[in-house]
Biopython code that builds the backbone (N, CA, C, O; Angstrom):
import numpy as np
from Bio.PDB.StructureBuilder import StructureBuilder

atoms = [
    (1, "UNK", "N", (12.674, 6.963, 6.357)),
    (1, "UNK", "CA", (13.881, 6.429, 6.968)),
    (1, "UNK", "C", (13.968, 6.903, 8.408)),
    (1, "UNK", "O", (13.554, 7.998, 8.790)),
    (2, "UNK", "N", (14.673, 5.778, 9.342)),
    (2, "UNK", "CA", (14.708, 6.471, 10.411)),
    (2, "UNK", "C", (15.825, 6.273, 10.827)),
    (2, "UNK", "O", (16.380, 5.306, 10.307)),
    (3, "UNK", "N", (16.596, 7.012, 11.847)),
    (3, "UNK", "CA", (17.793, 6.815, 12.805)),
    (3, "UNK", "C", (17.738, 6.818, 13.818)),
    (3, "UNK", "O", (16.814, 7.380, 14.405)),
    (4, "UNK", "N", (19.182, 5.884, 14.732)),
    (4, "UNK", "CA", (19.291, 5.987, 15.829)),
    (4, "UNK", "C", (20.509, 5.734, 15.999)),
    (4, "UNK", "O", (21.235, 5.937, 15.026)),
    (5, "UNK", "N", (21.217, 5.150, 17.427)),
    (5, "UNK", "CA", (22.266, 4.824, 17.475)),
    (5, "UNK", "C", (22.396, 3.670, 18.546)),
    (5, "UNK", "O", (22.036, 3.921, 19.696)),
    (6, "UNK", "N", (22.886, 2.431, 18.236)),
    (6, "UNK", "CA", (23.235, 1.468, 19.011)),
    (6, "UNK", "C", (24.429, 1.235, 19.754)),
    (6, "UNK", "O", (25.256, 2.068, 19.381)),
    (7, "UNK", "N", (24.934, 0.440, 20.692)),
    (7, "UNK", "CA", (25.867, -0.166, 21.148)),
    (7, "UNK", "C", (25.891, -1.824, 21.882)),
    (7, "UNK", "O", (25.451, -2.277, 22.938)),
    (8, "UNK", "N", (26.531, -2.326, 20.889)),
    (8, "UNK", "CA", (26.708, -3.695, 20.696)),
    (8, "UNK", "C", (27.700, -3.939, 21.284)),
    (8, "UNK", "O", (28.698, -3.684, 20.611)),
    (9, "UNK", "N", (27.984, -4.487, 22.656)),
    (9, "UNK", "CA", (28.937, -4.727, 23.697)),
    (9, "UNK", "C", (29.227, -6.043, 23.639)),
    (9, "UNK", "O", (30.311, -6.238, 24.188)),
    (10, "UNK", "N", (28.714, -7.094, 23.195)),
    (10, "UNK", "CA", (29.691, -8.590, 23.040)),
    (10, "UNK", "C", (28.913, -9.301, 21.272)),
    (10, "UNK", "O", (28.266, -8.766, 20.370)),
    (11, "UNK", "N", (29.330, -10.422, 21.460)),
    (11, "UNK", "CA", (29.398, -11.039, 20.447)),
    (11, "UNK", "C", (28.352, -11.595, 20.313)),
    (11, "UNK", "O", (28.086, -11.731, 19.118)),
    (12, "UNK", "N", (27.408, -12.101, 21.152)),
    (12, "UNK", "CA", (26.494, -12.212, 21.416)),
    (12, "UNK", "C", (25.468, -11.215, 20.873)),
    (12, "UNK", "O", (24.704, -11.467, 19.940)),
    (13, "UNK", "N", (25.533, -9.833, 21.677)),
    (13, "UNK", "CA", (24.436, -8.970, 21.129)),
    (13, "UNK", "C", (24.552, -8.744, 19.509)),
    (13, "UNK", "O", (23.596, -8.265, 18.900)),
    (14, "UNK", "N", (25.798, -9.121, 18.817)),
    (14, "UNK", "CA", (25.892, -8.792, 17.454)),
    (14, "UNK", "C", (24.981, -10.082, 16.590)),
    (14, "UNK", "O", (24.656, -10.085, 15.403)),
    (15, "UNK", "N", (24.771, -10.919, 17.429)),
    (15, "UNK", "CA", (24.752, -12.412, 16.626)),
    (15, "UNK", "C", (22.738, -12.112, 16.901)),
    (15, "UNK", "O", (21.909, -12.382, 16.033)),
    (16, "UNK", "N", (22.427, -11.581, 18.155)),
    (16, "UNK", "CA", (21.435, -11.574, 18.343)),
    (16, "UNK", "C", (20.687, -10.432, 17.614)),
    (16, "UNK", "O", (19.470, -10.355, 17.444)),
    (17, "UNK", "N", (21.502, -9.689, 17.274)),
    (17, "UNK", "CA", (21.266, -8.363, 16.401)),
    (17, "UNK", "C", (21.105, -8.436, 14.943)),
    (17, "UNK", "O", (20.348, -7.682, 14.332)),
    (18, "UNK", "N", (21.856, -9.392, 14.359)),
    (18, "UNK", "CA", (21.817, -9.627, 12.949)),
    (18, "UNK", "C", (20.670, -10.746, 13.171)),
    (18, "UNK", "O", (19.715, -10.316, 12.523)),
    (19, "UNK", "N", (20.365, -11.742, 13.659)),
    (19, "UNK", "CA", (19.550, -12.874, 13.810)),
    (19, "UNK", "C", (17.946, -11.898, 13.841)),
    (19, "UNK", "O", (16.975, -12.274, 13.184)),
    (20, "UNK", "N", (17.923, -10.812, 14.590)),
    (20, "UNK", "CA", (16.324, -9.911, 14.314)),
    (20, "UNK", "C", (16.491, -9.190, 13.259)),
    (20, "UNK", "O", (15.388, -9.258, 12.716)),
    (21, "UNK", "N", (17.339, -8.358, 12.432)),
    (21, "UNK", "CA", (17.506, -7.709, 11.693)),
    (21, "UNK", "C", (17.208, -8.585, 10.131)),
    (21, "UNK", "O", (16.858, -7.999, 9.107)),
    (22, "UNK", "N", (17.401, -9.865, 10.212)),
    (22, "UNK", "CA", (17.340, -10.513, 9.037)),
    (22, "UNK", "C", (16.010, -11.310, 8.881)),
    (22, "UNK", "O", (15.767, -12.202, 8.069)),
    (23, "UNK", "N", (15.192, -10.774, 9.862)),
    (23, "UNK", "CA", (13.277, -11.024, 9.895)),
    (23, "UNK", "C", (13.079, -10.412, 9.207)),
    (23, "UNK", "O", (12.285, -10.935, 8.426)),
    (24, "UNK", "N", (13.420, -9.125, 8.837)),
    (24, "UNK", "CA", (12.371, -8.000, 8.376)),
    (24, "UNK", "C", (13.125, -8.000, 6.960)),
    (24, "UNK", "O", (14.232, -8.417, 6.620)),
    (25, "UNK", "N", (11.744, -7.163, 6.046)),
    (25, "UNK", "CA", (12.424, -7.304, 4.527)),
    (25, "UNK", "C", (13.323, -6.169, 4.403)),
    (25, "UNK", "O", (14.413, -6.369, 3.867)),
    (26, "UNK", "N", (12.952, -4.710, 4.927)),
    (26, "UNK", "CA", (13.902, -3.757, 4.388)),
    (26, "UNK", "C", (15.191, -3.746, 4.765)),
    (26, "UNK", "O", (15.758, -4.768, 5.151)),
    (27, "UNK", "N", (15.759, -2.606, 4.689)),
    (27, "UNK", "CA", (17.394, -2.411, 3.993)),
    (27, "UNK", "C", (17.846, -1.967, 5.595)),
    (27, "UNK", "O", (17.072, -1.119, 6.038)),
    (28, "UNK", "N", (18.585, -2.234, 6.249)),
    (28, "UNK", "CA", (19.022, -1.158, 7.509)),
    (28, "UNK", "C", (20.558, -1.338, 7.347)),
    (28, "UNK", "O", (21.131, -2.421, 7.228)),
    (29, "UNK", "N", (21.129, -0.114, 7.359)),
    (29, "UNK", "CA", (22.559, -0.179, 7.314)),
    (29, "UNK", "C", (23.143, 0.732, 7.940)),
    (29, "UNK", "O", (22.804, 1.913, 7.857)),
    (30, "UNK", "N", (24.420, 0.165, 8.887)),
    (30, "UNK", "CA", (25.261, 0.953, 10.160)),
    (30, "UNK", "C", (26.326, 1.533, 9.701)),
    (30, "UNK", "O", (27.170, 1.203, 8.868)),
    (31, "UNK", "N", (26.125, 2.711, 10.550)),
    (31, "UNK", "CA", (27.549, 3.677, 9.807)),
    (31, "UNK", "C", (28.572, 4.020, 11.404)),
    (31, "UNK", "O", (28.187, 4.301, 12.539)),
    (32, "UNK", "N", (29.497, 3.900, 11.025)),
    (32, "UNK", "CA", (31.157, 4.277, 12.033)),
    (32, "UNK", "C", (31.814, 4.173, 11.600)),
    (32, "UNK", "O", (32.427, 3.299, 10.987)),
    (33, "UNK", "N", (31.874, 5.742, 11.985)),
    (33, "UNK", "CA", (32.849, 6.712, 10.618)),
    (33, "UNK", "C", (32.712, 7.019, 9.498)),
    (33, "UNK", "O", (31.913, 7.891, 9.157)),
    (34, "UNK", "N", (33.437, 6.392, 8.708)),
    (34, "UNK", "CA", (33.122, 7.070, 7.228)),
    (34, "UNK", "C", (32.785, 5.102, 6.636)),
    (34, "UNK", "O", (32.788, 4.839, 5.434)),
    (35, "UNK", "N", (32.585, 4.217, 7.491)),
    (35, "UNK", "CA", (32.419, 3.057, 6.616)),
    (35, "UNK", "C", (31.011, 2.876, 7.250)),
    (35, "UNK", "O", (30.668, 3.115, 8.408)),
    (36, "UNK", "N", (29.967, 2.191, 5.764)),
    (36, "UNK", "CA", (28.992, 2.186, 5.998)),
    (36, "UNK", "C", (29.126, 0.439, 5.717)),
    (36, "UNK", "O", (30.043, -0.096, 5.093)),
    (37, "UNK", "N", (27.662, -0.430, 6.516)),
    (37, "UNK", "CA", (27.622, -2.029, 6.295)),
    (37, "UNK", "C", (26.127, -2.014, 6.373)),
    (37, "UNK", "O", (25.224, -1.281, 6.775)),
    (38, "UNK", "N", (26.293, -3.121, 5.822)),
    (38, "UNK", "CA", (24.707, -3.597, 5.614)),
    (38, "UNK", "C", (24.842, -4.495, 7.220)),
    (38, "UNK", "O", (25.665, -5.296, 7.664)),
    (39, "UNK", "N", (23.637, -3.905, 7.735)),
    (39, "UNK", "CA", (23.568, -5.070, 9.253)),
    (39, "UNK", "C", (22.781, -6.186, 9.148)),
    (39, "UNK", "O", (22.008, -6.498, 10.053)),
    (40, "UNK", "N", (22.922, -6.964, 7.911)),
    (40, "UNK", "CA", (22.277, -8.886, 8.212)),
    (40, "UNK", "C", (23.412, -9.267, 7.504)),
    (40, "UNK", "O", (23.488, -10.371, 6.966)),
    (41, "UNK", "N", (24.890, -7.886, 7.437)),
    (41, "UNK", "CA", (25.912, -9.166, 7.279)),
    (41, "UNK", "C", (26.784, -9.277, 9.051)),
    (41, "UNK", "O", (26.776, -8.240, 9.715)),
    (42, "UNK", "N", (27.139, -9.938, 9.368)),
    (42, "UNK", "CA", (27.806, -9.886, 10.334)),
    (42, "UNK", "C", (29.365, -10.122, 10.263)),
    (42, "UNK", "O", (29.907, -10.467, 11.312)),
    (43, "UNK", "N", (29.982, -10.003, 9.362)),
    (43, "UNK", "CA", (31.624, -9.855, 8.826)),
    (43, "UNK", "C", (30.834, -8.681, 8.621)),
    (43, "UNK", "O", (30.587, -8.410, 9.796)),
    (44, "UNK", "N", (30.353, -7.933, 8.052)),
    (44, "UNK", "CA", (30.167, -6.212, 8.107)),
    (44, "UNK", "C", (30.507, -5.526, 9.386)),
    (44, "UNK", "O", (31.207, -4.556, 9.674)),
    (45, "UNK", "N", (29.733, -6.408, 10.086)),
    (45, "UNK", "CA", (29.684, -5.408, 11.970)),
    (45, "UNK", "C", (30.838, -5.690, 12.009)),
    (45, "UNK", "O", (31.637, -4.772, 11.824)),
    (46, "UNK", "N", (31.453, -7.339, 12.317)),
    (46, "UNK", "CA", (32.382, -7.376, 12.990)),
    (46, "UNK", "C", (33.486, -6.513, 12.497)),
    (46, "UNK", "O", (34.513, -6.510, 13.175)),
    (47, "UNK", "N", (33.441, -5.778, 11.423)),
    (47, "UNK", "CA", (34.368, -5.086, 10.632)),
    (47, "UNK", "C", (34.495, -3.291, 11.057)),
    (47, "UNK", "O", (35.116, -2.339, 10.585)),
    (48, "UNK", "N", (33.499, -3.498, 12.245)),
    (48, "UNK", "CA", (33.393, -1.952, 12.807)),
    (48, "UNK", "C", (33.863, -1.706, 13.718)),
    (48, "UNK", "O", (34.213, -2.692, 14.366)),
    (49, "UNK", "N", (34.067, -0.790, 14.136)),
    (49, "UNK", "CA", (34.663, -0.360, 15.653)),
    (49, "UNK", "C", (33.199, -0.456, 16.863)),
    (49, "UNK", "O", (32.406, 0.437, 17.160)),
    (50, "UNK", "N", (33.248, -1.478, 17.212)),
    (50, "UNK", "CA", (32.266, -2.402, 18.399)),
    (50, "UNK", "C", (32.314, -1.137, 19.629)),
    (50, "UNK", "O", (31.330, -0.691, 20.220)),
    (51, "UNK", "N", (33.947, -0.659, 19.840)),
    (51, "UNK", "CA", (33.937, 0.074, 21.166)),
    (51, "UNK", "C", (32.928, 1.154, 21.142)),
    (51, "UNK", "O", (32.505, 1.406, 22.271)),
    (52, "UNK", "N", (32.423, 1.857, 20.207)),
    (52, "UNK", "CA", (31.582, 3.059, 20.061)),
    (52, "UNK", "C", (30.712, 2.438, 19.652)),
    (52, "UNK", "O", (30.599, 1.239, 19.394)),
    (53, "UNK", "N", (29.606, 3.840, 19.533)),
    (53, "UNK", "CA", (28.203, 3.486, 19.569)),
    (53, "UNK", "C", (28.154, 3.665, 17.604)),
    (53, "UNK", "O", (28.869, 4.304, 16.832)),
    (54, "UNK", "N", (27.019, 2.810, 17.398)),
    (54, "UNK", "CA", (26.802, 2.304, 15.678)),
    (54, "UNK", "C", (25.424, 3.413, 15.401)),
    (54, "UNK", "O", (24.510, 3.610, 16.202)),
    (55, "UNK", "N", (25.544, 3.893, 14.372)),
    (55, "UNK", "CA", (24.324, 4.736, 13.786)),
    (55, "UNK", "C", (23.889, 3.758, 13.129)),
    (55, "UNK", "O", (24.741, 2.963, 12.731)),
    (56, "UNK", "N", (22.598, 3.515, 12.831)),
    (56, "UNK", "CA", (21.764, 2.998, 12.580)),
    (56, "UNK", "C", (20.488, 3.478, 11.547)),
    (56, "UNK", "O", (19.529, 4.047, 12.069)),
    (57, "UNK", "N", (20.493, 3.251, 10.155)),
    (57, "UNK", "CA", (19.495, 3.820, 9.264)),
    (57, "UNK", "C", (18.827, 2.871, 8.916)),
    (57, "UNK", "O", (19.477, 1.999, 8.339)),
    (58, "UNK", "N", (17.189, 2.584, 9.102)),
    (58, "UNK", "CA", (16.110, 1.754, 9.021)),
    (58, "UNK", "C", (15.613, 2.161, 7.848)),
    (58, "UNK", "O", (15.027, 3.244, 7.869)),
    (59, "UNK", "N", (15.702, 1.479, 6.633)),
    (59, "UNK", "CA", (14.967, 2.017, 5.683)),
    (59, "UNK", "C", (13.616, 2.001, 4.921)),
    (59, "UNK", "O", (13.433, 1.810, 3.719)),
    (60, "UNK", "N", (12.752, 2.237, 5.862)),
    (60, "UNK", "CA", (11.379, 1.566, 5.924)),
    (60, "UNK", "C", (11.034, 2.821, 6.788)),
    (60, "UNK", "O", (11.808, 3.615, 7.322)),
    (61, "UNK", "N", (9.659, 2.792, 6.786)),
    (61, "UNK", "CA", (8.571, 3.865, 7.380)),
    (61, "UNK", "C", (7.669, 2.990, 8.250)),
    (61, "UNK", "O", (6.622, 3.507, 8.641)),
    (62, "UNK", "N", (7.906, 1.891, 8.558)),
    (62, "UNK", "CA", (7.122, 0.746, 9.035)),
    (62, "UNK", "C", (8.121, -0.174, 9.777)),
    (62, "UNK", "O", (8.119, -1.374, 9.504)),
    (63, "UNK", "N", (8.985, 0.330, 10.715)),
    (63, "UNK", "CA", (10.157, 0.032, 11.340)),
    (63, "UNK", "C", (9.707, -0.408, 13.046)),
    (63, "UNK", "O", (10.612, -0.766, 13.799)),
    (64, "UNK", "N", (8.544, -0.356, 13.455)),
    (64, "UNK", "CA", (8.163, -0.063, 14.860)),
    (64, "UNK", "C", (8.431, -1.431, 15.728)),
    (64, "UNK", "O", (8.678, -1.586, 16.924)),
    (65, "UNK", "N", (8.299, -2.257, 14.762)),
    (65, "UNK", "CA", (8.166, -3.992, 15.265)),
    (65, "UNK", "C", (9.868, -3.971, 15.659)),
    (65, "UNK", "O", (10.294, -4.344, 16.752)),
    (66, "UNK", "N", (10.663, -3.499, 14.629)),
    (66, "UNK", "CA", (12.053, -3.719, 14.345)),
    (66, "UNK", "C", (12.777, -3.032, 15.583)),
    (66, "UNK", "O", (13.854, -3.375, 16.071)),
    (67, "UNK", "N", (12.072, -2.139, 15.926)),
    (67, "UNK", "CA", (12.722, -1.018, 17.004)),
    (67, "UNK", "C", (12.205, -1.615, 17.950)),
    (67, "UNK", "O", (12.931, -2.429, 18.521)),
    (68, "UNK", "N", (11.306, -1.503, 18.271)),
    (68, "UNK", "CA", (10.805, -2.732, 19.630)),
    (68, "UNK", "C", (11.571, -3.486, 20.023)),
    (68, "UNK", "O", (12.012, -3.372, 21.167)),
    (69, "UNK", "N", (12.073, -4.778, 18.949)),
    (69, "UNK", "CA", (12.822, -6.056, 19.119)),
    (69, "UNK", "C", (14.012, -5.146, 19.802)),
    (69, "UNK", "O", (13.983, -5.293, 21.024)),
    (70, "UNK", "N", (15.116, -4.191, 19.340)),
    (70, "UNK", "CA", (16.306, -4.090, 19.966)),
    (70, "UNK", "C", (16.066, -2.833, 20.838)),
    (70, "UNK", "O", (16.973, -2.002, 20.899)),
    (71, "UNK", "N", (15.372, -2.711, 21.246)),
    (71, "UNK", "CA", (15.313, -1.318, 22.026)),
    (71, "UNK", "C", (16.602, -1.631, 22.870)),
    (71, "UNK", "O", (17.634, -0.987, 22.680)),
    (72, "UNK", "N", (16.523, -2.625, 23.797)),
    (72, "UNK", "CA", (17.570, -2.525, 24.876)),
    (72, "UNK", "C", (18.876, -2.259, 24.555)),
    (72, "UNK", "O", (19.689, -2.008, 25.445)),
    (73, "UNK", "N", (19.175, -2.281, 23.419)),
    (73, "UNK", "CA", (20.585, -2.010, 22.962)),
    (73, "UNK", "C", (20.885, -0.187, 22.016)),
    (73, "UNK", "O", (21.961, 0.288, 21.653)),
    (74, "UNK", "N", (19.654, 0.334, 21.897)),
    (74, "UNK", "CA", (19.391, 1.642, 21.773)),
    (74, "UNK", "C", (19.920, 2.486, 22.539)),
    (74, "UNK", "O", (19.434, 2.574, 23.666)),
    (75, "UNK", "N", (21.130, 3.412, 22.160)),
    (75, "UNK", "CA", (21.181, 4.725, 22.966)),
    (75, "UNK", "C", (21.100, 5.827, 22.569)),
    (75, "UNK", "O", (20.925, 6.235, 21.420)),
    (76, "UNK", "N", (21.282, 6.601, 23.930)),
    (76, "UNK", "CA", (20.643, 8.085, 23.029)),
    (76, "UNK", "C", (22.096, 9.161, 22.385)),
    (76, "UNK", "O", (21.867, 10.196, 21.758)),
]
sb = StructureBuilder()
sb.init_structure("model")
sb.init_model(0)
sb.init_chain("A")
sb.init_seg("    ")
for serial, (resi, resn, name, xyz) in enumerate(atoms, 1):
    if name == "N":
        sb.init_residue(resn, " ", resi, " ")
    sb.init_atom(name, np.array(xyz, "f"), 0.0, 1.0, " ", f" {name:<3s}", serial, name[0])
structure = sb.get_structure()
């Protein structure tokens, strides 16, 4: 498994975010706060607090393609 943390600043990056996330077969699911979502639903995200940054758990060991695609929206 791996982590990171994103920030998804319009509606757009969410739509473009679930649209790569729902290529790949494994499980990745965002946590803010104490609520966790599956990210290829998008009523999940939109159900998060957007203003802060999203943790991010990839559940795969073979994630590199997946991290590539959104790097630009990766922070540290």
């Amino acid at each position: 498994m791996q982590s990171f943390n994103i920030l998804l600043k319009s509606i757009n990056d969410v739509k473009d975010f679930v649209n790569i996330v729902n290529k790949y077969d494994f499980d990745v699911d965002l946590t803010s706060g104490r609520y966790v979502v599956d990210a290829k639903s998008i009523m999940g995200i939109f159900s998060l607090d957007l203003s802060k940054s999203i943790k991010v758990d990839v559940h795969s060991d073979d994630a590199d393609a997946f991290i590539k695609e959104i790097e630009g929206i990766i922070v540290d």
